[in-house]
C-alpha positions in Angstrom: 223.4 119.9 153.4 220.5 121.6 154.6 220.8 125.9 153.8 221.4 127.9 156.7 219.1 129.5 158.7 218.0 132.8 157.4 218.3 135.7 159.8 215.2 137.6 160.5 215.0 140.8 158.7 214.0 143.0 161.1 218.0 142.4 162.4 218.7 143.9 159.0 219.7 147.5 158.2 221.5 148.6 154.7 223.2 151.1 155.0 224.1 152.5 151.2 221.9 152.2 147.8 224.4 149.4 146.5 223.9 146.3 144.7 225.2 143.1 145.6 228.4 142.6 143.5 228.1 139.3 141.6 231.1 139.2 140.4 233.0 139.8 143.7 235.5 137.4 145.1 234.2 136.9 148.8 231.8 138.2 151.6 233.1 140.4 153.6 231.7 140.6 157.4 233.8 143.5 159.1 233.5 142.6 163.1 233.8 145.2 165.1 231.8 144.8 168.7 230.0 141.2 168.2 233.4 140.1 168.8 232.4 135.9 168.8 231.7 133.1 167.0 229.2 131.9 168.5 225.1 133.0 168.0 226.2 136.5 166.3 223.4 137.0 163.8 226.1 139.1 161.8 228.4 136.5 161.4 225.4 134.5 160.3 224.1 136.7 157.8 227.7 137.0 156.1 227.6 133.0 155.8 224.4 133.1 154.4 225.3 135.5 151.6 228.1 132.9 151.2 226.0 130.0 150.6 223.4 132.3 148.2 226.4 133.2 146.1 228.5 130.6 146.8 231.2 132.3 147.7 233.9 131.8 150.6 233.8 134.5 153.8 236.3 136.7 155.5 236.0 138.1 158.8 238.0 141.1 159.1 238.1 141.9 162.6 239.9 145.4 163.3 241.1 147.3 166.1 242.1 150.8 166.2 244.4 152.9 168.3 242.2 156.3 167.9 239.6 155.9 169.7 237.9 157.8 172.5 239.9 156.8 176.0 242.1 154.2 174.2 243.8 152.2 176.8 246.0 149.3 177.3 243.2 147.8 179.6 240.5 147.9 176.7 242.8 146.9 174.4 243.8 144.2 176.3 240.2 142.7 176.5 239.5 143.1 173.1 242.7 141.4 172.2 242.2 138.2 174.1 238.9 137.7 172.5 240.4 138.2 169.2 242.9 135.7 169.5 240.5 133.2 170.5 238.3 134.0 167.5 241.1 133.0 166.0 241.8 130.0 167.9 238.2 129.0 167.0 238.2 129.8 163.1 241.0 128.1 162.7 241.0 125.1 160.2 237.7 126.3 159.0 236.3 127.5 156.1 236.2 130.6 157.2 239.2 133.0 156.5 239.8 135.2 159.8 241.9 138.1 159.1 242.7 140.0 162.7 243.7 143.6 162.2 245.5 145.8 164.8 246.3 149.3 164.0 250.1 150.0 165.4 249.8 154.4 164.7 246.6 156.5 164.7 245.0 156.6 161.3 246.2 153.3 159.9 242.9 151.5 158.9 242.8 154.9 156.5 241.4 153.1 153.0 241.5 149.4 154.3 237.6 148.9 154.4 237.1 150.3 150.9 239.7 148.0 149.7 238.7 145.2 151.5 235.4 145.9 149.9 236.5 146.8 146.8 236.6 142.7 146.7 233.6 142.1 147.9 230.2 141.0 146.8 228.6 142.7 150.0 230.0 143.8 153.1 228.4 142.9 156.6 228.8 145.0 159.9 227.9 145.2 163.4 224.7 147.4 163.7 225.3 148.5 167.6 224.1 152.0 168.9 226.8 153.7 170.7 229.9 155.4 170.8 231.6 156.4 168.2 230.7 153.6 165.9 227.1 154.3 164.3 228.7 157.5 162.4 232.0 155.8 161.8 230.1 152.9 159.6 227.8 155.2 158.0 230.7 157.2 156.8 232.6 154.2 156.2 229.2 152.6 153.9 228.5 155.7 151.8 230.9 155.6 149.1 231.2 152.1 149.1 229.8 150.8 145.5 229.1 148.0 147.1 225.8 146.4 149.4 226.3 147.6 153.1 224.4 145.9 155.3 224.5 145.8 159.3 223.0 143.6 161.9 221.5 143.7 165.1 222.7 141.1 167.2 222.3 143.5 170.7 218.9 142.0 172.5 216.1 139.6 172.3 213.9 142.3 170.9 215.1 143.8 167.4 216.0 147.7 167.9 213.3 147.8 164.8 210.7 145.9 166.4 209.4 149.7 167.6 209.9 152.9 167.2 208.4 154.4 170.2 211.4 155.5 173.1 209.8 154.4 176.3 209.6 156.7 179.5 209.7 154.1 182.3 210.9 150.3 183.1 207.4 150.0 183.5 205.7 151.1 180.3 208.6 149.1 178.6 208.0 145.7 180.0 204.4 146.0 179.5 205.7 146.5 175.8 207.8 143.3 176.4 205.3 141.1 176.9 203.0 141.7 174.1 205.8 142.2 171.9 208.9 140.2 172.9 207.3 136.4 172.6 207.0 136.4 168.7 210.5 137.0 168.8 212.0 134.3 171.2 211.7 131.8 168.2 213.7 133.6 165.9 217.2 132.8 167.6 220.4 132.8 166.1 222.4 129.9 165.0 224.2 128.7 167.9 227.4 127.4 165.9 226.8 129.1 161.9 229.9 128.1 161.0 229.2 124.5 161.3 226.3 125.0 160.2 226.8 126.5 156.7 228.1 125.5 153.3 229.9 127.5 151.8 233.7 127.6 149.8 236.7 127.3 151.7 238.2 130.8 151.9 241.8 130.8 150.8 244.4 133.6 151.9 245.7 134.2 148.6 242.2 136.0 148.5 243.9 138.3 150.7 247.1 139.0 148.3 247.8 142.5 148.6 245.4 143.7 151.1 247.5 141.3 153.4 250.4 143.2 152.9 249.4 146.4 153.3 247.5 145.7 156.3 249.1 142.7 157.9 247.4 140.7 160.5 248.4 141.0 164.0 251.6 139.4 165.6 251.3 137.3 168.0 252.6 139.2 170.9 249.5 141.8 170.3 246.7 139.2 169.9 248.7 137.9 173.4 248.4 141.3 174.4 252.4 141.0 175.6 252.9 144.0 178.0 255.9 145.1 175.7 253.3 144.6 172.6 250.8 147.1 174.8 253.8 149.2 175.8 255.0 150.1 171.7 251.2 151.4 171.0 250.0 155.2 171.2 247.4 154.1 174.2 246.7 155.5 177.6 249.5 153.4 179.8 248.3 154.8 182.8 245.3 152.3 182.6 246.7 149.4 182.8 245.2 145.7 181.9 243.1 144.0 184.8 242.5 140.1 185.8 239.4 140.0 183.9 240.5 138.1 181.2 238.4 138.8 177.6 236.9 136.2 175.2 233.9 133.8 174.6 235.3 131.0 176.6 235.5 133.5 180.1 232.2 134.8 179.2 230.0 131.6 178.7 232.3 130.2 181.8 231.2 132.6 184.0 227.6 132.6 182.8 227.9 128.7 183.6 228.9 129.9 187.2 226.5 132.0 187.8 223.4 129.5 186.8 225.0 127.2 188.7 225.8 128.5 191.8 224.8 132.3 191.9 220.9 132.1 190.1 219.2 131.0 193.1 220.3 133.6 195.6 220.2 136.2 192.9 217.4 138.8 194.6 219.1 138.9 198.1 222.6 139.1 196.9 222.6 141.0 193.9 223.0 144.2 195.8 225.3 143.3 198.6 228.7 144.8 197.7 230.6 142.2 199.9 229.0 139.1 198.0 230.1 138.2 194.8 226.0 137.4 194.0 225.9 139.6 190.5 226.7 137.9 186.7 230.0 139.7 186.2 228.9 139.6 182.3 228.9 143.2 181.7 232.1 143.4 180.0 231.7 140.9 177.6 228.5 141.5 176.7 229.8 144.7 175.8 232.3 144.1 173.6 230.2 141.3 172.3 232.3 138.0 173.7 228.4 137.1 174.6 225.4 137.8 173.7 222.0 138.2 175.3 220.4 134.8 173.2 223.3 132.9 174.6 222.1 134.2 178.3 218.6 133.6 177.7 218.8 130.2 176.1 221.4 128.6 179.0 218.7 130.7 181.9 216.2 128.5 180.3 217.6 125.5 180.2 218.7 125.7 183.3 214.9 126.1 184.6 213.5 123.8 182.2 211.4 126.3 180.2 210.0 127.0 177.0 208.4 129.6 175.1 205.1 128.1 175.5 205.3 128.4 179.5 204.9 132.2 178.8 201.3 133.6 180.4 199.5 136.9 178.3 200.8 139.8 179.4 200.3 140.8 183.2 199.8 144.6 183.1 203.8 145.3 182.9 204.1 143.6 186.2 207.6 142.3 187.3 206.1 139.1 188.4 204.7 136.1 187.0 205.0 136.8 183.0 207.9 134.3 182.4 206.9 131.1 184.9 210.0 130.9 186.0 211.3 130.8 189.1 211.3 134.2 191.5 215.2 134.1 191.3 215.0 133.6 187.1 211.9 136.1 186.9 214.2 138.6 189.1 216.9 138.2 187.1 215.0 138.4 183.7 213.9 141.3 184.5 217.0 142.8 185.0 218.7 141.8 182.2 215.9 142.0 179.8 214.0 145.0 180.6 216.5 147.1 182.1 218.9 146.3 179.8 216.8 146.5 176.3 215.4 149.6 177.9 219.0 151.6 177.8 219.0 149.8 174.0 215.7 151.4 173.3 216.7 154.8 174.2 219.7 155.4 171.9 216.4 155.6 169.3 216.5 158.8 170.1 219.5 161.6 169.8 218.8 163.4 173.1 219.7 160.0 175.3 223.3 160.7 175.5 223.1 164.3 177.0 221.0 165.9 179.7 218.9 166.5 177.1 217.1 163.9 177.2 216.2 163.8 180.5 212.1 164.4 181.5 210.9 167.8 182.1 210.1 167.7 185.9 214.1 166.5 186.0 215.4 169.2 184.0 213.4 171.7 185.6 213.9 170.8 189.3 218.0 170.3 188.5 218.1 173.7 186.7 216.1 175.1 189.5 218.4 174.2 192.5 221.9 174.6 189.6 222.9 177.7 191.8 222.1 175.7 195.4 225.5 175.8 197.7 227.8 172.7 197.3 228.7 171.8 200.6 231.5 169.9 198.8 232.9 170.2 195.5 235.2 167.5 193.8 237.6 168.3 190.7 237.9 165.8 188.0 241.6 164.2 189.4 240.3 164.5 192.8 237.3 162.0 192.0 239.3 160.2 189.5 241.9 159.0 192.9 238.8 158.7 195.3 240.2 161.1 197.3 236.9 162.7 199.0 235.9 162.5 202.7 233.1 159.4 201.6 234.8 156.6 202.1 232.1 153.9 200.5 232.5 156.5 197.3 235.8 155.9 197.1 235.7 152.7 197.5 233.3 152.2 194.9 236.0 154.4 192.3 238.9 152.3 193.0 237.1 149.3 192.2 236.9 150.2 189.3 240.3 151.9 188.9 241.6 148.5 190.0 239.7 145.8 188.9 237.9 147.1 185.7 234.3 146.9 186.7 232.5 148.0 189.9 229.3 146.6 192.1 226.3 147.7 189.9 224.4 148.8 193.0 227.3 150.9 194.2 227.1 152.6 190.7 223.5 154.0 191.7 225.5 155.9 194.6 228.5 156.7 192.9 226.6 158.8 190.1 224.6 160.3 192.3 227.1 161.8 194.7 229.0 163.2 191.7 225.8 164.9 191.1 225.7 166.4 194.3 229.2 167.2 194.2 229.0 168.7 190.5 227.8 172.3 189.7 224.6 170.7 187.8 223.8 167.8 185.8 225.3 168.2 182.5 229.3 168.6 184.4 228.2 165.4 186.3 226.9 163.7 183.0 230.8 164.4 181.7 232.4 163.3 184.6 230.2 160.1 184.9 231.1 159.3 181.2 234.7 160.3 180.8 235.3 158.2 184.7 233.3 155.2 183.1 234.9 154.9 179.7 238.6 155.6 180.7 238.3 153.0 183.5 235.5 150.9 183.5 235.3 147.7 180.6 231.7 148.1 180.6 231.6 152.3 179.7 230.5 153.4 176.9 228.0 151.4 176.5 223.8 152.5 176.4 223.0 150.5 179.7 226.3 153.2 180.9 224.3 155.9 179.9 220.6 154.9 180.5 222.8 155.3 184.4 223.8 158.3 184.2 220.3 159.5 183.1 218.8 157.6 185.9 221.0 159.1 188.5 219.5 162.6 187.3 215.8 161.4 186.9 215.9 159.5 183.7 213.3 156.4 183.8 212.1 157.7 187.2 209.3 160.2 188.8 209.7 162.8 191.3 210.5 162.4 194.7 209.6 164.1 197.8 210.8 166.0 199.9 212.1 168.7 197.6 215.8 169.1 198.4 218.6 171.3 198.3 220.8 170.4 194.8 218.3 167.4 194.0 215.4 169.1 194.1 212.9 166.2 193.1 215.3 163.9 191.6 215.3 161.1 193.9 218.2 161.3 196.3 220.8 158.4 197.6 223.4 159.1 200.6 226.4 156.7 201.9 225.4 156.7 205.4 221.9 155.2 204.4 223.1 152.9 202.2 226.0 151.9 204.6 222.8 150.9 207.2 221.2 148.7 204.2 224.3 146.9 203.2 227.6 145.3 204.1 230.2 147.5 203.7 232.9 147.8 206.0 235.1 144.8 204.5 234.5 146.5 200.8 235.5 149.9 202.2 238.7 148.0 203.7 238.8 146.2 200.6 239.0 149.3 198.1 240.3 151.9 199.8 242.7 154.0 197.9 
């Protein structure tokens, strides 16, 4: 049997000066947001260790109880893709070990010793929240090879190290850039694909015991099983249901009925014309190469269709057609462009907003509010803008809300907030206790945005805005259908 592929390095990061233990019993890959087993280069790389040292894998895929805004509705998603990682591991050689922490602090020791085992450990190299510091801290002490991957975009977060002002500047990065890697995909099925030992649990012994995979109820995510954890139960689970086989379903959907009509109904809140994928690409039930692969297949098109770069243009780089080019562009440049910025420290914070943003919002801090909103208040939608509140109890309710309603939503909190760094908090903690797409760097490449962040300035200079560009209900009630969303959603 052929080897597997290799992944490409630049997708490679080590994260401590350890040496690959030779006399270790397995390779570890701890999963922790590429939650699939499908085209994860992480997953990949762990199975090509395998096969070099011909030695059997274990995925140990864990889920705490500590983290920021822990809810039964996050939970809930990341459960259900779980158990079908499990469904779909099953009978292979690969040894799938699904962790659930029951009391904060639990998974205390259970990487090290997990590791301890281990001829080299493999983790999920993804840019936000809590989890950069939580694997470098985890990978220090380790005496033992700690390596992450990036499996977040088509362009590796290493590929550059320039943090790009402006969609603009970024796609015409894109397209000189981005074609040298559309070749180096990941294996669509590496399990399959590689040969490596059968992965026994008695490999396990002891480490199963002391940290005992997860009952059945919790990888069902049984209400009662929700109810018994230390979570926020106030956020309950939505319809959205978690996992590869909802993700790559819907993405099936949306090719096939949705694509075509993308640039007229992507913005109307009463159509359902947007992907919907935002939640599982975000806790990694898909991944952008399993987009990007079934977009071109759909339109029939190869690498080699690809023109020299336009200029940075929107149009007419791909060959595709104007719904595909439209769509490409939103969920490659915008996207990778949020990925980009978490290159830098300042992208999370008002800091790291442009000077002629910072400098008009500090300048009109002190402007009159004509309203003002506390945090419960906005957290109900209980504010005399009825589309707003709409807009926030789609998301209390369903989990996700319109992404062109978002635009609006941020930027009335900013008008509503006494400056930009209480509307940045309020943005964020709204997002990540509610929304299954929050915390994630396309979530905060928004909030930016909504206070000048990948824009310019706009005239006329206003009261509270000052030059950031401005967004009101009434005008966007004249652009779009809204009257059967407002009905729809209102608290």
């Amino acid at each position: 049997m052929p080897a597997l592929a290799p992944v490409p390095p630049l997708r490679v990061r080590v994260l401590n000066p350890a040496e690959v233990r030779g006399d270790g019993a397995f390779v570890l890959y701890w999963m922790t947001l590429f939650r699939r087993v499908r085209s994860n280069f992480a997953l990949q790389r762990a199975l090509e260790w395998g096969e070099r040292l011909k030695r059997p894998v274990v995925v140990l895929e864990t889920l705490k109880v500590d983290y920021p805004c822990a809810s039964e509705r996050l939970h809930a998603f990341m459960l259900q893709g779980t158990a079908e990682n499990r469904r779909r591991l099953a009978g292979t050689a690969v040894l799938h070990h699904p962790w659930v922490g029951l009391e904060p602090g639990a998974d205390e020791g259970m990487v090290a010793a997990f590791a301890a085992r281990a001829c080299v450990v493999v983790a999920d190299d993804w840019p936000a929240f809590f989890l950069p510091k939580y694997l470098a801290e985890t990978a220090a002490p380790l005496g033992v090879r700690f390596e992450v991957l990036d499996s977040n975009g088509l362009l590796p977060l290493a590929a550059t190290d320039r943090v790009f002002p402006t969609a603009f500047s970024f796609r015409a990065f894109l397209q000189k850039e981005l074609p040298k890697h559309l070749h180096d995909f990941p294996v669509e099925d590496p399990v399959a694909a590689a040969d490596v030992p059968r992965a026994a649990p008695a490999l396990l012994r002891g480490l199963a015991e002391k940290w005992p995979a997860a009952s059945d109820a919790l990888l069902e995510a049984r209400p009662e099983a929700l109810a018994a954890l230390p979570l926020d139960h106030r956020v309950k689970p939505v319809a959205i249901p978690g996992g590869s086989h909802h993700a790559e379903r819907k993405l099936a959907e949306f090719l096939a009925r949705k694509l075509q009509k993308y640039p007229e109904d992507r913005n109307e809140p009463e159509v359902d014309g947007t992907t919907g994928l935002s939640p599982y690409l975000h806790f990694g039930h898909l991944c952008a190469h399993q987009v990007f692969a079934c977009l071109a297949k759909a339109e029939g098109w190869t690498p080699e269709k690809l023109t020299k770069s336009n200029g940075g243009k929107r149009e007419g780089f791909w060959k595709m057609s104007p719904a595909a080019e439209a769509f490409v562009d939103q969920f490659v440049t915008w996207r990778e462009l949020a990925f980009n910025g978490t290159k830098r420290d300042t992208f999370w914070s008002v800091e790291g907003l442009p000077a002629f943003a910072k400098a008009t919002l500090e300048k009109h801090r002190k402007d009159l509010r004509p309203h003002r909103y506390g945090y419960e208040q906005l957290e109900a939608g209980r504010t005399h803008d009825a589309l707003w509140n709409a807009a926030q109890m789609q998301m209390v309710r369903t989990g996700w809300f319109h992404n062109y309603l978002r635009m609006l939503w941020g930027k009335k909190i900013l008008e509503w907030s006494g400056g930009a760094a209480e509307a940045y908090a309020t943005m964020e903690r709204l997002m990540n206790t509610w929304s299954l797409d929050g915390r994630d760097p396309c979530s905060y490449a928004g909030y930016g945005w909504v206070c000048g962040l990948y824009d310019r300035a706009w005239g006329p200079e206003r009261p509270i805005f000052g030059t950031v560009r401005y967004m009101s209900s009434d005008n966007t009630a004249r652009k779009l259908s809204v009257k059967n969303y407002i009905r729809q959603y209102a608290p």
